[in-house]
DSSP file (Angstrom, degrees, kcal/mol; ACC not computed):
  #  RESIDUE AA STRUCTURE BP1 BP2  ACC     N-H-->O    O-->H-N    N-H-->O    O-->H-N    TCO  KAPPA ALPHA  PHI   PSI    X-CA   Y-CA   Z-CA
    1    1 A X              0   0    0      0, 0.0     2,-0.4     0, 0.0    89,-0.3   0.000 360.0 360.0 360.0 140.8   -5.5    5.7   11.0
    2    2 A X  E     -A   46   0A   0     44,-2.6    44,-0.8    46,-0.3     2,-0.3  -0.971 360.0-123.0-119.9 121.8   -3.1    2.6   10.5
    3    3 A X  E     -A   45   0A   0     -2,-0.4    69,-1.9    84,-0.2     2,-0.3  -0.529  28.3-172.1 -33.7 101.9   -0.1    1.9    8.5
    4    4 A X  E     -AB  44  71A   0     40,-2.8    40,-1.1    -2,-0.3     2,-0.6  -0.787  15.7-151.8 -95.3 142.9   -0.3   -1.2    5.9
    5    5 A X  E     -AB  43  70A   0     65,-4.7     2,-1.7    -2,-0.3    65,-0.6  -0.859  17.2-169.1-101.1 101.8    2.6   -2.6    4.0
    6    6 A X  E     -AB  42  69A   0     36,-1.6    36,-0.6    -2,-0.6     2,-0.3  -0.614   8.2-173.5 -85.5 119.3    1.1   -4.1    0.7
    7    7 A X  E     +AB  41  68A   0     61,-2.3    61,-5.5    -2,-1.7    34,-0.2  -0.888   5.4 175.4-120.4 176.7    3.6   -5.9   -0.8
    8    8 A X  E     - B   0  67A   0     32,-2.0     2,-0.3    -2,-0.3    59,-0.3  -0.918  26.7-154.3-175.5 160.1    3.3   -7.6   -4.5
    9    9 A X  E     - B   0  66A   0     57,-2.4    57,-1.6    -2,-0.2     2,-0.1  -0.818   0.9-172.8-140.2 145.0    4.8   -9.6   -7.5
   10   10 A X        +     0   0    0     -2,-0.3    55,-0.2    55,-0.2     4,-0.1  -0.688  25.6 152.5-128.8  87.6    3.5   -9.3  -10.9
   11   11 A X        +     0   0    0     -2,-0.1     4,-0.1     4,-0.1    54,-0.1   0.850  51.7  95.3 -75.4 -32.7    5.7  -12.4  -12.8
   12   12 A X  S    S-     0   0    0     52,-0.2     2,-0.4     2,-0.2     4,-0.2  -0.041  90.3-101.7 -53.9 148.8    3.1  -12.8  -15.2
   13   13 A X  S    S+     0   0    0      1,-0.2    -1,-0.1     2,-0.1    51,-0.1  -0.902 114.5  59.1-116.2 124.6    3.2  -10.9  -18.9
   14   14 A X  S    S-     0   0    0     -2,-0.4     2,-0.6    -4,-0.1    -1,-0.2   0.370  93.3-162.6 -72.8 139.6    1.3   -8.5  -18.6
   15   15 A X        -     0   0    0     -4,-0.1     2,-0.4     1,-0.1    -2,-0.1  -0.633   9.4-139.1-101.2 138.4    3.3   -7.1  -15.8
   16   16 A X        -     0   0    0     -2,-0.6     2,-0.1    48,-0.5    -1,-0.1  -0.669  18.0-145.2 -96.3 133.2    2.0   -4.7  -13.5
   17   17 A X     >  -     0   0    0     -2,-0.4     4,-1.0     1,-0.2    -1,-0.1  -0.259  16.4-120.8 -95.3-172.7    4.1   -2.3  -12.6
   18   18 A X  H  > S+     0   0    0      2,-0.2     4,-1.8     1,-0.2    -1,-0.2   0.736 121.5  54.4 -80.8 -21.1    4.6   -0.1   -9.0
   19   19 A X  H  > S+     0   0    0      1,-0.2     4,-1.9     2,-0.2    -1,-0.2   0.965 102.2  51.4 -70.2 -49.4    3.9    2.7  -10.8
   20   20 A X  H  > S+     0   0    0      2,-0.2     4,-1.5     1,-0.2     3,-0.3   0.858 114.0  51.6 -58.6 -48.5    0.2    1.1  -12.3
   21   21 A X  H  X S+     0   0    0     -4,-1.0     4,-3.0     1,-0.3    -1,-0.2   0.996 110.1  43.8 -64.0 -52.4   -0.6    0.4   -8.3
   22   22 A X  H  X S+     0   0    0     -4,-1.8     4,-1.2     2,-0.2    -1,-0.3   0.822 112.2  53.3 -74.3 -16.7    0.2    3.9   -7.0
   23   23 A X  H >< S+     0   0    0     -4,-1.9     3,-1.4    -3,-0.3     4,-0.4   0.990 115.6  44.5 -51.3 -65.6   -1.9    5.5  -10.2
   24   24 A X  H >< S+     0   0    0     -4,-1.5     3,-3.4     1,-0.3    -2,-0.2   0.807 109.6  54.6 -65.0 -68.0   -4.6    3.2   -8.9
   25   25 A X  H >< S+     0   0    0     -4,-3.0     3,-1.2     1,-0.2    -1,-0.3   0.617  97.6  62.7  -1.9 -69.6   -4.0    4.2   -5.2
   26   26 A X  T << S+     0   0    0     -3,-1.4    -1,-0.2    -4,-1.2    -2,-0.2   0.418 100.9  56.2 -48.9 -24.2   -4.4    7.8   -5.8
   27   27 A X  T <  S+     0   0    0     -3,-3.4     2,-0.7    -4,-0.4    -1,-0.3   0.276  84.7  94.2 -78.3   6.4   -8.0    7.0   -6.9
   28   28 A X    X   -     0   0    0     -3,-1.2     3,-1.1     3,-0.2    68,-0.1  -0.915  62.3-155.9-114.7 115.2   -9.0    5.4   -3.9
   29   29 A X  T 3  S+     0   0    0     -2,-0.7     3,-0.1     1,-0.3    -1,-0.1   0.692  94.9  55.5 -69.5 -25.6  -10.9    7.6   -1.1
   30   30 A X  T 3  S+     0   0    0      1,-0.2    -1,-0.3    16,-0.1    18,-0.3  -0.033  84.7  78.3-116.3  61.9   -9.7    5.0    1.6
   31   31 A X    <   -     0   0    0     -3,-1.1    -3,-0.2    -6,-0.1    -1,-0.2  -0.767  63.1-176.3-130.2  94.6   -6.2    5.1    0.9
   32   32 A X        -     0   0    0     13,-1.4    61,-2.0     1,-0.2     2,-0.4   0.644  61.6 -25.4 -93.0 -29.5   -5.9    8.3    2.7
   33   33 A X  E     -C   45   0A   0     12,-1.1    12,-3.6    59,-0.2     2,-0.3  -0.933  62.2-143.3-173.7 162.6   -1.8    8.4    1.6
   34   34 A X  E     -C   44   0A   0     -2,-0.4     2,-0.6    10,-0.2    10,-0.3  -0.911  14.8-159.3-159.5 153.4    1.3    6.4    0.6
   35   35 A X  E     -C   43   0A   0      8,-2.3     2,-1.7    -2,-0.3     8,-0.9  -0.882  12.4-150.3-129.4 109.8    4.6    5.7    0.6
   36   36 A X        +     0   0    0     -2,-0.6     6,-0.2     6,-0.2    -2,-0.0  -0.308  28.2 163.2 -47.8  73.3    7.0    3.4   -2.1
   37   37 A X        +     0   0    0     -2,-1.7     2,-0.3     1,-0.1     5,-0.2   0.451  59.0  12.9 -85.8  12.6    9.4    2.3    0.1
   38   38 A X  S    S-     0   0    0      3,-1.1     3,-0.3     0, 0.0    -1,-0.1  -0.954  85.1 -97.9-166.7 160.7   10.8   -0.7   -2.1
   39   39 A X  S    S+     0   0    0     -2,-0.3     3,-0.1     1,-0.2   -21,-0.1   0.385 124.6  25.5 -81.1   8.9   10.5   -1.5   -5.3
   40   40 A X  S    S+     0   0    0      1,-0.2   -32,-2.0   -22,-0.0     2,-0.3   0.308 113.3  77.6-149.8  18.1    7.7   -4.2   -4.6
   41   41 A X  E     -A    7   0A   0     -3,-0.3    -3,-1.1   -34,-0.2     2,-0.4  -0.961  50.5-179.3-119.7 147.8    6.4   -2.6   -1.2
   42   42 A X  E     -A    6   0A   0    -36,-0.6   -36,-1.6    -2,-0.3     2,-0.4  -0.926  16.1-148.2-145.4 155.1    4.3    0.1   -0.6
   43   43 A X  E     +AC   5  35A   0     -8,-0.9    -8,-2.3    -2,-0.4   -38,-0.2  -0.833  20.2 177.4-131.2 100.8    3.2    1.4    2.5
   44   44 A X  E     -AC   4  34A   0    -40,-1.1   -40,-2.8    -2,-0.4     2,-0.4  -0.589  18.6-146.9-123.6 150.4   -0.4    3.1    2.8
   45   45 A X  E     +AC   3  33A   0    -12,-3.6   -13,-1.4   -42,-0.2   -12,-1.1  -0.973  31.3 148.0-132.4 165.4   -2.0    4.4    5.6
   46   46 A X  E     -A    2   0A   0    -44,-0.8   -44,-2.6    -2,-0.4   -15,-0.1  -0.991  50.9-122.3-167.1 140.3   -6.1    4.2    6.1
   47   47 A X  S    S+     0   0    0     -2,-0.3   -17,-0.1   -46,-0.2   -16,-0.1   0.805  90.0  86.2 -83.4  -6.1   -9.0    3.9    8.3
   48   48 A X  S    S-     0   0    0    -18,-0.3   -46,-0.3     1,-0.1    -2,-0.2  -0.205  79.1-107.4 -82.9 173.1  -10.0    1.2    6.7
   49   49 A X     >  -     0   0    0      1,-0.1     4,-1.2    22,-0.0    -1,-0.1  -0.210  32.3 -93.7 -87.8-161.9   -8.9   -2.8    7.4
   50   50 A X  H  > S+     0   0    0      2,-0.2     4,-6.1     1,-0.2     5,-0.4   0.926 122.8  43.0 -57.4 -74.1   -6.8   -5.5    5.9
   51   51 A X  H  > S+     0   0    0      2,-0.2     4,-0.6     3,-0.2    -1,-0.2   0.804 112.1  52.1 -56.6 -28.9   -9.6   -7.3    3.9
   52   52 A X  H >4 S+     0   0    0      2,-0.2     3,-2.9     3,-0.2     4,-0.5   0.964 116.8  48.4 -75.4 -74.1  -11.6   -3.6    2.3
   53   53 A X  H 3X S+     0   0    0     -4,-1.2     4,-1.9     1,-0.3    -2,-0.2   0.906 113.0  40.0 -38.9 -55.4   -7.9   -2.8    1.2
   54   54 A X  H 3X S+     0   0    0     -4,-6.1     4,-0.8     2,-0.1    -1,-0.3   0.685 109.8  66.5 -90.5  16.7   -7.1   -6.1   -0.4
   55   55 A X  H XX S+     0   0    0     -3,-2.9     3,-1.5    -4,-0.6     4,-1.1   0.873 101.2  43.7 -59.2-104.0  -10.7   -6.0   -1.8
   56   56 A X  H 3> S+     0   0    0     -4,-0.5     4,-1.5     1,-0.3     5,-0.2   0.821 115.8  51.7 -45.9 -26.5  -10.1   -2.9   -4.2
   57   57 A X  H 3X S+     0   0    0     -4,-1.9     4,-1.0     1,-0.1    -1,-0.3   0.996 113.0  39.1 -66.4 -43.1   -6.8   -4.3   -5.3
   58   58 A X  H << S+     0   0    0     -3,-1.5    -2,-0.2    -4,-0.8    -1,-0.1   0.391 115.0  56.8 -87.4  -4.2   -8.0   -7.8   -6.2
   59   59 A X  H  < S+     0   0    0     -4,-1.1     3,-0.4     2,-0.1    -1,-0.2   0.903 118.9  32.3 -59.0 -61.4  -11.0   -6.0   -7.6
   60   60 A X  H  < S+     0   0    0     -4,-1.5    -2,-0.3    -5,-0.3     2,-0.2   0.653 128.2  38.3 -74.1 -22.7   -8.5   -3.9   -9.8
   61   61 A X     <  +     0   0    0     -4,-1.0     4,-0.5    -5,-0.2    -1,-0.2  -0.367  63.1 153.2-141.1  73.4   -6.1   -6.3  -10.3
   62   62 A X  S    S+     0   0    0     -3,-0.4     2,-0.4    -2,-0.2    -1,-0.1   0.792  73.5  31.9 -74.4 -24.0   -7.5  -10.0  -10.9
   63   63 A X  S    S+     0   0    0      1,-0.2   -49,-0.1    -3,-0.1     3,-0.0  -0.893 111.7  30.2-121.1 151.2   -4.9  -11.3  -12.8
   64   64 A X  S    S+     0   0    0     -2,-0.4   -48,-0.5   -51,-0.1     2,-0.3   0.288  95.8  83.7  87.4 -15.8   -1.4  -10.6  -12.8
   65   65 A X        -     0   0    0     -4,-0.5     2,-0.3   -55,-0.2   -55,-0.2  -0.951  42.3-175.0 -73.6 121.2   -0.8   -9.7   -9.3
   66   66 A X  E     +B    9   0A   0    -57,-1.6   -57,-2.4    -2,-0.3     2,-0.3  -0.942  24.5 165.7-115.7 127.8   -0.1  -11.4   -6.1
   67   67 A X  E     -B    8   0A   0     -2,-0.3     2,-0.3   -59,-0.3   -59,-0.3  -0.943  22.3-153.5-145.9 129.8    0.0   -9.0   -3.2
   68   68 A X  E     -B    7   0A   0    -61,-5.5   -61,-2.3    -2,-0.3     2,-0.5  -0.977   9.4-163.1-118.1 151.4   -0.1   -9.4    1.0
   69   69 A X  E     +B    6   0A   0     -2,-0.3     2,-0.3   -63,-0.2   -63,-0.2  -0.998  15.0 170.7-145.9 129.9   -1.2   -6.9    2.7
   70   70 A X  E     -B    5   0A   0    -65,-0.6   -65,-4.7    -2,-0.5     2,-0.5  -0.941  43.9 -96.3-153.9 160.8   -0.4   -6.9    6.6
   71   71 A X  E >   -B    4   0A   0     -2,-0.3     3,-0.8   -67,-0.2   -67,-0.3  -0.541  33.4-155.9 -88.4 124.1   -0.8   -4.5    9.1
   72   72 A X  T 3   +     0   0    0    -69,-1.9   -68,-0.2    -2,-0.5    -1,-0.1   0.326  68.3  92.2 -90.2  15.4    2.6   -2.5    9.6
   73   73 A X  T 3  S+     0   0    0      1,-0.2    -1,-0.2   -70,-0.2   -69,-0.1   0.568  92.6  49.5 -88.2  -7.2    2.6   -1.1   13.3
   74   74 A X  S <  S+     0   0    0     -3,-0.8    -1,-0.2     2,-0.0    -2,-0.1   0.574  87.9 107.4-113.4  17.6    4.3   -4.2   14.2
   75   75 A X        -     0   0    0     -4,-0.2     2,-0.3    12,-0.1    -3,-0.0  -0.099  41.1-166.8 -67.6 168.5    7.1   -4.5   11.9
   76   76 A X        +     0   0    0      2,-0.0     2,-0.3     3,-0.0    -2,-0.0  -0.933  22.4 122.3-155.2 168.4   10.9   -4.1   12.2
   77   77 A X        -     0   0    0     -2,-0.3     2,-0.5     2,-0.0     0, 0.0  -0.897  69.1 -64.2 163.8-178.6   13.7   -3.9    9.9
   78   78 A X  S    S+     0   0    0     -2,-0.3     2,-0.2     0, 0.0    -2,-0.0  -0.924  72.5 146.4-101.4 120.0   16.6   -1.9    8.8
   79   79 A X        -     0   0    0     -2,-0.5     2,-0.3     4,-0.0    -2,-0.0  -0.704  50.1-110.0-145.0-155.6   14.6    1.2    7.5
   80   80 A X    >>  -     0   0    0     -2,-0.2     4,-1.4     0, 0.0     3,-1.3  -0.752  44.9-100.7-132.7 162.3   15.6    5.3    7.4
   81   81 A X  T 34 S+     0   0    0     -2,-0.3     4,-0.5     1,-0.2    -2,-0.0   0.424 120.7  62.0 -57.0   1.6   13.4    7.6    9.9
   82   82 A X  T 3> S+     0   0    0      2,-0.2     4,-1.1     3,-0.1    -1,-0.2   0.490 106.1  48.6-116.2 -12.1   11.1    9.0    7.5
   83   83 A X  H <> S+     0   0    0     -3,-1.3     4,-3.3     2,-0.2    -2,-0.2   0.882 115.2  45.5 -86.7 -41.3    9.8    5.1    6.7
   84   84 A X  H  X S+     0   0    0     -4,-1.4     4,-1.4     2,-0.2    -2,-0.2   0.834 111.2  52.9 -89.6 -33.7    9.5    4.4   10.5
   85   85 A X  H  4 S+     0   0    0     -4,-0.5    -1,-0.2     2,-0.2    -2,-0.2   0.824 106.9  54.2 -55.9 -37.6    7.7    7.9   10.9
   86   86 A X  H >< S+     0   0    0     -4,-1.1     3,-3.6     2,-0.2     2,-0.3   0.938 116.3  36.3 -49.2 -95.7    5.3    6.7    8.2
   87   87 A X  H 3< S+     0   0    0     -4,-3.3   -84,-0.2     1,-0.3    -2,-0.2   0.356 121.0  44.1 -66.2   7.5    4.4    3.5   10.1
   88   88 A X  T 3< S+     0   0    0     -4,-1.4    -1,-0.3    -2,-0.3     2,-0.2   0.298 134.3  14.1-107.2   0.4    4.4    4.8   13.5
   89   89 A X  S <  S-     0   0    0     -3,-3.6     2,-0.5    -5,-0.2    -1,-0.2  -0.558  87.7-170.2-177.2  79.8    2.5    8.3   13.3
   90   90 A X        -     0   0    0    -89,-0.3     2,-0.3    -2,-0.2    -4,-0.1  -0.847  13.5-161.2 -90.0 142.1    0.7    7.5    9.2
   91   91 A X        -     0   0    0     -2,-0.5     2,-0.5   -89,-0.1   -46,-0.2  -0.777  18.5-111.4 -60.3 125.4   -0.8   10.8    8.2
   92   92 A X        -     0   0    0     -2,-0.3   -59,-0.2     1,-0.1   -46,-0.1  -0.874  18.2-133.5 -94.5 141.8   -3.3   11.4    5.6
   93   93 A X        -     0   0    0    -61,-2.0    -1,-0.1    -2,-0.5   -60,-0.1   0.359  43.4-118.7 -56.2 -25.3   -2.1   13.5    2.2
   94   94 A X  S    S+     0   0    0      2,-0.3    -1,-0.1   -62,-0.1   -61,-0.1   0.177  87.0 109.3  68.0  11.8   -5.2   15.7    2.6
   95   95 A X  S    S+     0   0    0    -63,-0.3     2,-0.3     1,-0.1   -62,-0.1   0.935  77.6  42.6 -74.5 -41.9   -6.6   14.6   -0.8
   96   96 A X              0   0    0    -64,-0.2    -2,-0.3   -68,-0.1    -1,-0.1  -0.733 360.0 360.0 -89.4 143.2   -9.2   12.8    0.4
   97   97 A X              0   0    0     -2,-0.3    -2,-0.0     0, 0.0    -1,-0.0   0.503 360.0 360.0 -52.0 360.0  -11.6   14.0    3.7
């Protein structure tokens, strides 16, 4: 399992909110768990790649959204331990198998 950071804009009326992604998230069997760590980043972890992930978003969200979605095991930053525990050792939620 790998840690993605999707991050995302919705400038566009209607605006999509973080809340409307992570409902959406929670229906999706390969987005095994995730974490809001900013108010326009989310951080999900999966067996699946880059392109199946930003597939069911741009499925679900054709308009109104712009999102990147990049692999988070090599990132760095100023973050708290529980963000860097996510993207070094991602866990699934157990809602999905």
């Amino acid at each position: 399992m790998k840690a993605y950071l999707i991050s995302f804009t919705s400038a566009a009326y209607p605006v999509i909110e973080r809340q409307v992604i992570l409902d959406f998230l929670n229906t999706q069997p390969i987005i095994k768990n995730w974490f809001a760590v900013m108010p326009h980043a989310i951080l999900v972890a999966s067996d699946s790649n880059i392109a199946d992930i930003s597939k069911i978003l741009s499925d679900r969200f054709p308009k109104n959204l712009t999102c990147l979605v990049t692999d988070a095991s090599n990132a760095n930053g100023l973050a708290n331990n529980k963000v860097w525990d996510f993207v070094n050792n991602p866990k699934s939620s157990g809602r999905w198998p």
